[in-house]
DRENMI-462596 format. One record per atom (N, C-alpha, C): residue in three letters; x, y, z. Coordinates in pm, whole numbers, plus 32768, in hexadecimal, padded with zeros to 4 digits. Atoms other than C-alpha are relative to their C-alpha. Layout:
// residues N
alaXYZ ...
***
This chain:
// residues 186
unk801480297F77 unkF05851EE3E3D unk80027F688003 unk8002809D7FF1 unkF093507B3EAD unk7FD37FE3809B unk802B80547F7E unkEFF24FB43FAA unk806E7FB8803B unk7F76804F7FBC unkF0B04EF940B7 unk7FD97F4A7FE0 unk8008808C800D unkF0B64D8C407C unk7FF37F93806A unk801480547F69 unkF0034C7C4156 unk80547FD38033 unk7F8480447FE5 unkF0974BDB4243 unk80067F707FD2 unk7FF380838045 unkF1244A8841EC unk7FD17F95802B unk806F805A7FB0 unkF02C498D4265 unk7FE17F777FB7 unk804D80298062 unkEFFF485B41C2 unk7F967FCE7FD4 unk80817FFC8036 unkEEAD484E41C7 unk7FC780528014 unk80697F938043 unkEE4C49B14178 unk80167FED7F4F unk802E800F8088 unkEDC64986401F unk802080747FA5 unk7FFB7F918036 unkEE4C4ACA3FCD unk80C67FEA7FDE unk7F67800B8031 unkEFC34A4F3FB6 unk801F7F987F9B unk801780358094 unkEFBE49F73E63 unk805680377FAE unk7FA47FC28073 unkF0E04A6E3D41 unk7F8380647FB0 unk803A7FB68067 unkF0114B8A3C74 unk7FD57FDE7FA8 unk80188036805A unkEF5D4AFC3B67 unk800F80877F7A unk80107FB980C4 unkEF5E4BC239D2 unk7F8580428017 unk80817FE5802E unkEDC34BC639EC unk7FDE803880B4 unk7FF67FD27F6C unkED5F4C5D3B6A unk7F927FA38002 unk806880777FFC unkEC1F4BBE3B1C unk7FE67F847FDD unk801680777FCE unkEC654A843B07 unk80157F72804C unk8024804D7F6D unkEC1449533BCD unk809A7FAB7FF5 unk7F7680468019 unkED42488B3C18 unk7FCD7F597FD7 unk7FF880A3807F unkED5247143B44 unk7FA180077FA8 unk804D7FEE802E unkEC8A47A83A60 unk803980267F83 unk7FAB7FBC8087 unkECFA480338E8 unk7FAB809E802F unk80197F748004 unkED0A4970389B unk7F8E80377FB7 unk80B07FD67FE4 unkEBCC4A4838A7 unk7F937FDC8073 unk804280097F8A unkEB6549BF39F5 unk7FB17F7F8011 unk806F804C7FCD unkEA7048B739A4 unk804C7F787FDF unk7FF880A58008 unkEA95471D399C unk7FF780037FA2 unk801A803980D9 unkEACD4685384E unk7F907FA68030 unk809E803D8011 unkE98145F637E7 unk80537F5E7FA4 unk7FAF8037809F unkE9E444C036FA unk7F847FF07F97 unk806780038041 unkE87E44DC3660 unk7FEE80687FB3 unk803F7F6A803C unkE88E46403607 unk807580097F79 unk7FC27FEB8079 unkE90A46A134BF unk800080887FCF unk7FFC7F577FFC unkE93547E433FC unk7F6D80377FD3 unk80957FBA8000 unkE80F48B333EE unk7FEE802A7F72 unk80628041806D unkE716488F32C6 unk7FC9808A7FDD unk80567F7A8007 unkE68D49EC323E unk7F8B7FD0802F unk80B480377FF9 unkE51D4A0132A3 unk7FB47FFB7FA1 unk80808054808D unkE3F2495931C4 unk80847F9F7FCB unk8008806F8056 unkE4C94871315E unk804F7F668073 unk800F807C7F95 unkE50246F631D0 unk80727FCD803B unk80317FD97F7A unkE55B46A93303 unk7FF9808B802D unk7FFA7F807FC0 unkE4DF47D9339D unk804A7FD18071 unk7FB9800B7F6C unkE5DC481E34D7 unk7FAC80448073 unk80477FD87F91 unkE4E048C535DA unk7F837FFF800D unk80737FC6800E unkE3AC49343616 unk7F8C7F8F8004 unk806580558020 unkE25E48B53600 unk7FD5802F7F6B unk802D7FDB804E unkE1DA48963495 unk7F7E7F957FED unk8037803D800E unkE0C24847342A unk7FE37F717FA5 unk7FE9804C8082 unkE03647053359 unk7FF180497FB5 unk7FFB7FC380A3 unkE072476031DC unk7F977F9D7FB8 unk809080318095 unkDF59471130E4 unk8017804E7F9B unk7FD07FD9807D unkDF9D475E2F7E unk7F8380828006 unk805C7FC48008 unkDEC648A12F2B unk7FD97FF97F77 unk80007FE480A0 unkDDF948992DE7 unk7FE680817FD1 unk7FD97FA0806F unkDE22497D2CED unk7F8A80697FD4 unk80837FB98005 unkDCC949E02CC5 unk7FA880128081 unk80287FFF7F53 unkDC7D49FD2E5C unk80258086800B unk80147F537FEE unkDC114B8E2E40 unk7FAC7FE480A0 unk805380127FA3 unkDB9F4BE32FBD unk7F87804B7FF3 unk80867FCC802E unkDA2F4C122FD1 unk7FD380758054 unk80337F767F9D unkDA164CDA3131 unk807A7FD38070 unk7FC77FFB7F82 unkDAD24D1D3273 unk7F98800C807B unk802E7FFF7F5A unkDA914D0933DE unk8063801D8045 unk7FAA7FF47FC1 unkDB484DDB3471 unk80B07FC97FD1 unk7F8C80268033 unkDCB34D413434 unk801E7F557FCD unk7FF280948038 unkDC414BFE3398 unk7FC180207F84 unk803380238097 unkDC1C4BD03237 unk7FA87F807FD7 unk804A8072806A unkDB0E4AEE3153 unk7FF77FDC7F9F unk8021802F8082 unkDB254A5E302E unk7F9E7F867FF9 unk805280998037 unkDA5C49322F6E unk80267F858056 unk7FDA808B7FC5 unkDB164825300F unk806A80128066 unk7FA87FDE7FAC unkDBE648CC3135 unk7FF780608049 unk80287F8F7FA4 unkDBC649AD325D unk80AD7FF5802F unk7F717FD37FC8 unkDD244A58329C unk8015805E8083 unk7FBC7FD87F93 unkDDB94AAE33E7 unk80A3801F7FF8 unk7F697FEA7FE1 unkDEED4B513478 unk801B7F5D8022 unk7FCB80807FAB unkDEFF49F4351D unk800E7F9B7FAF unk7FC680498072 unkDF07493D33CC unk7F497FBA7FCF unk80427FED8042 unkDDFB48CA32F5 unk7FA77F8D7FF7 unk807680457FCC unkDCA747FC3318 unk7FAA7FE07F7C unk80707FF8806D unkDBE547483209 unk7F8580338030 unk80767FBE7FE0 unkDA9347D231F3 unk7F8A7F9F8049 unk803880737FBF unkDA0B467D3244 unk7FEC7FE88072 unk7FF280067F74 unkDA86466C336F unk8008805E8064 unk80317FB97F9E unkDA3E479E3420 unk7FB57FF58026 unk807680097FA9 unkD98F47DA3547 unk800280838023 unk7FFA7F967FEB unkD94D49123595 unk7F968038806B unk803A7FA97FA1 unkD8CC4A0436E1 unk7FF380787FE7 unk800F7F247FED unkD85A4B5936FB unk7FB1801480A6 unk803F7FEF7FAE unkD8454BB2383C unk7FF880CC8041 unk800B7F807FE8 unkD7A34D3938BF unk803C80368043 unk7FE57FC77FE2 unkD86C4DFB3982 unk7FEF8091801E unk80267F487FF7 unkD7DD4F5F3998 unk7F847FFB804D unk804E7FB97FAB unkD737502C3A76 unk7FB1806B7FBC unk803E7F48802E unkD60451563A0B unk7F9E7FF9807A unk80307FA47FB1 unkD5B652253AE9 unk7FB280857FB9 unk807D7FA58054 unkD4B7532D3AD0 unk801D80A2806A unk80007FB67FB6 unkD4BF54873B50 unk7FBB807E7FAB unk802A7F6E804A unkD46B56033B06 unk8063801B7F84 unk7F937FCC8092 unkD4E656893999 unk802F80748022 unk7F927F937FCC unkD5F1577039D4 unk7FBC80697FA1 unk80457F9B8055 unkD524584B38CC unk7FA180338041 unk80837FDA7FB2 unkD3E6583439AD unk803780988074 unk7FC17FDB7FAA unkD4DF58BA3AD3 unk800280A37FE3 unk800B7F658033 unkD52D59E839F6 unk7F7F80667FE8 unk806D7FBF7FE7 unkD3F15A5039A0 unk7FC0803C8034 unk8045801A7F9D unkD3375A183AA7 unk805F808D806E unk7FB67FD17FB3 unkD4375B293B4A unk7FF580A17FCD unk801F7F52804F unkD4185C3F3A0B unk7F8580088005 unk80507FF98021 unkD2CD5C0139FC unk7FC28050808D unk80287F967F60 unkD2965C583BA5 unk802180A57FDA unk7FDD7FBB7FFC unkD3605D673B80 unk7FBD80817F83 unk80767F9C8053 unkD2945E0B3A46 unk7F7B800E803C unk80987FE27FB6 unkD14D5DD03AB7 unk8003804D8064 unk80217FAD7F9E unkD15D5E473BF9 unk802180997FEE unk7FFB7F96802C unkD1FA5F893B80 unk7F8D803E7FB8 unk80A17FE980A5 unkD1045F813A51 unk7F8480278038 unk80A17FC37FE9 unkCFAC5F463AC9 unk7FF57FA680C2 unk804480327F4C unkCFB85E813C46 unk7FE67F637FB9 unk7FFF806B801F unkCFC95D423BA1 unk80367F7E8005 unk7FD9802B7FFE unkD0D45CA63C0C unk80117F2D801E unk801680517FE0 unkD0785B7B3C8B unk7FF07F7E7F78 unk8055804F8086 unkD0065ABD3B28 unk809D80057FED unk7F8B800C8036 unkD1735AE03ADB unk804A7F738046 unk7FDA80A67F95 unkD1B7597F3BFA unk7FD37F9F7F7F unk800D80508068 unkD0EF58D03AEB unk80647FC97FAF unk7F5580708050 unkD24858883A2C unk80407FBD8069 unk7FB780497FA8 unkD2CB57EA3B42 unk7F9F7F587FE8 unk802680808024 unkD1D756B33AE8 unk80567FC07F59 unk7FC1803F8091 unkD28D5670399A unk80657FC1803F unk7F9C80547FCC unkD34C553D39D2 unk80617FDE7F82 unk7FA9802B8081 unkD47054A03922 unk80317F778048 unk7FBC806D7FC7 unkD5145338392B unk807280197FE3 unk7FBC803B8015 unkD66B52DF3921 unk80407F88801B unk7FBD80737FDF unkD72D51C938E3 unk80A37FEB8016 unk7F91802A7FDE unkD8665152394D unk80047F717FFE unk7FD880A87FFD unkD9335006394C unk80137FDD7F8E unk7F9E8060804A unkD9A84F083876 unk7F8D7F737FD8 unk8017807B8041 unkD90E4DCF3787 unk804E7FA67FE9 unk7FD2805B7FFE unkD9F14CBD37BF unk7FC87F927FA4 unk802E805A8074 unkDA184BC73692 unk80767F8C8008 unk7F98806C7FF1 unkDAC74A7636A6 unk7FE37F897F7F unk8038807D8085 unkDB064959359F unk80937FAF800D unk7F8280667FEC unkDBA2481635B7 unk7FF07F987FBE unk8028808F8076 unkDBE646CE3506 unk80747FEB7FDC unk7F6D803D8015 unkDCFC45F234D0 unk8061803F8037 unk7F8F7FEB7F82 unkDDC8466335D8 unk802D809B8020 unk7FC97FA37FD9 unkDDB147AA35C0 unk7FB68068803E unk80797FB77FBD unkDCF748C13688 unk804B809C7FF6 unk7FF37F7C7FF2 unkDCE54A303667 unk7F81804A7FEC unk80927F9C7FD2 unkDBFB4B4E370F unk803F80797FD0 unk7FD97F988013 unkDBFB4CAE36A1 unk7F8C80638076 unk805D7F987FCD unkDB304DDC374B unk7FE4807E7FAF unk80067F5B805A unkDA924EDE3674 unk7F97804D808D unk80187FA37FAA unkDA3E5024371E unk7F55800D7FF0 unk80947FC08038 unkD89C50A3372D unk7FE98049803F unk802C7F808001 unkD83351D5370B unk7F847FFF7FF7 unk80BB80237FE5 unkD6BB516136FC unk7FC77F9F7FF5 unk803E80988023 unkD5D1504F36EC unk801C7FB17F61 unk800780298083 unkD603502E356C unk80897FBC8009 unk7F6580487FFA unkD7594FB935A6 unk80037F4C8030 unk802A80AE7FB8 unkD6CA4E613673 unk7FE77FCE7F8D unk804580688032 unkD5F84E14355C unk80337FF07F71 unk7F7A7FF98068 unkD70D4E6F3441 unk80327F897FCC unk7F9980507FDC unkD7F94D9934CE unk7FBC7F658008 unk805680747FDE unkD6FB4C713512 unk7FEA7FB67F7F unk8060801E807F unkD6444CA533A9 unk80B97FD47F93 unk7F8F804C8063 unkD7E54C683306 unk80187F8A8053 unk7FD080827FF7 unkD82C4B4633D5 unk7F827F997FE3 unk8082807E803F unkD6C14A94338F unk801A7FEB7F6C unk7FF580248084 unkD7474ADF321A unk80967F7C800D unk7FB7805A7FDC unkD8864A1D3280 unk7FED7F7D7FFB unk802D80997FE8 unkD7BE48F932FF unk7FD77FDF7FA4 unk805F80118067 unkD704490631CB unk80547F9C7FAF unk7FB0804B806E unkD83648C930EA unk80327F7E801C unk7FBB80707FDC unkD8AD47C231D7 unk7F8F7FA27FF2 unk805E808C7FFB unkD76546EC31C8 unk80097FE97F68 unk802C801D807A unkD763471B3031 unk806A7F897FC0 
***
């Protein structure tokens, strides 16, 4: 099938000879885009000049820098707290923990049950039913939300969020980054 061909106008932008590439721009070399005169041929990645991206600064790692604990998706060693976002002497962190979670309190879904076989026997049983509501006072907490953890220093910043499933999770997360600070004051 062929299209009909514009009409001849000379300033519709569409009466142009057919180019080789459809996509590309006209005074442009082939492949569409502007010659750069800065750009050169592309560099595998990790090695120097990187061609894109953001990377982070590089600091030599030593050899004997075993990590001591995590937080979530940051690593610690002796003399370095590692991020996706690139890597922080220990010196110079600063570090937040801030709470995020909600507990709420309600009836234990166990009480609920009970409290339901227990009507339903008694009163059959002996006329008792009533003592069987008593499980409905058994409470339960839960928690929900998130412990937000941030650490920055020399230019670089990164927060993570770990999940909690109960109070022990606040004071977890708190009691490894006070060890953190620890290593950074020593």
């Amino acid at each position: 099938m062929s299209y009909p061909q514009p009409p001849p106008d000379p300033g519709d932008p569409y009466n142009r000879p057919a180019q080789s590439d459809p996509y590309a721009q006209p005074d442009s070399p082939m492949g569409g885009y502007p010659a750069d005169p800065s750009s050169g041929p592309m560099v595998p990645y990790g090695q120097d000049p990187q061609t894109g991206g953001w990377q982070a600064p590089y600091a030599p790692v030593p050899e004997n820098d075993a990590v001591l604990t995590t937080i979530g998706d940051i690593a610690i060693t002796r003399t370095a707290v590692i991020t996706p976002a690139g890597r922080i002497p220990i010196k110079a962190s600063t570090w937040t923990v801030t709470d995020l979670t909600h507990t709420t309190q309600g009836i234990a879904t166990v009480g609920i049950v009970l409290a339901v076989v227990t009507v339903v026997l008694f009163i059959s049983a002996c006329g008792l039913g009533l003592l069987g509501l008593l499980f409905l006072l058994m409470k339960e907490e839960k928690t929900t939300g998130n412990v937000q953890v941030t650490v920055q220093g020399n230019g670089v910043f990164h927060s993570t969020m770990i999940p909690a499933h109960s109070p022990q999770t606040i004071t977890q997360v708190t009691q490894s980054v006070n060890y953190a600070r620890s290593l950074g004051a020593m």
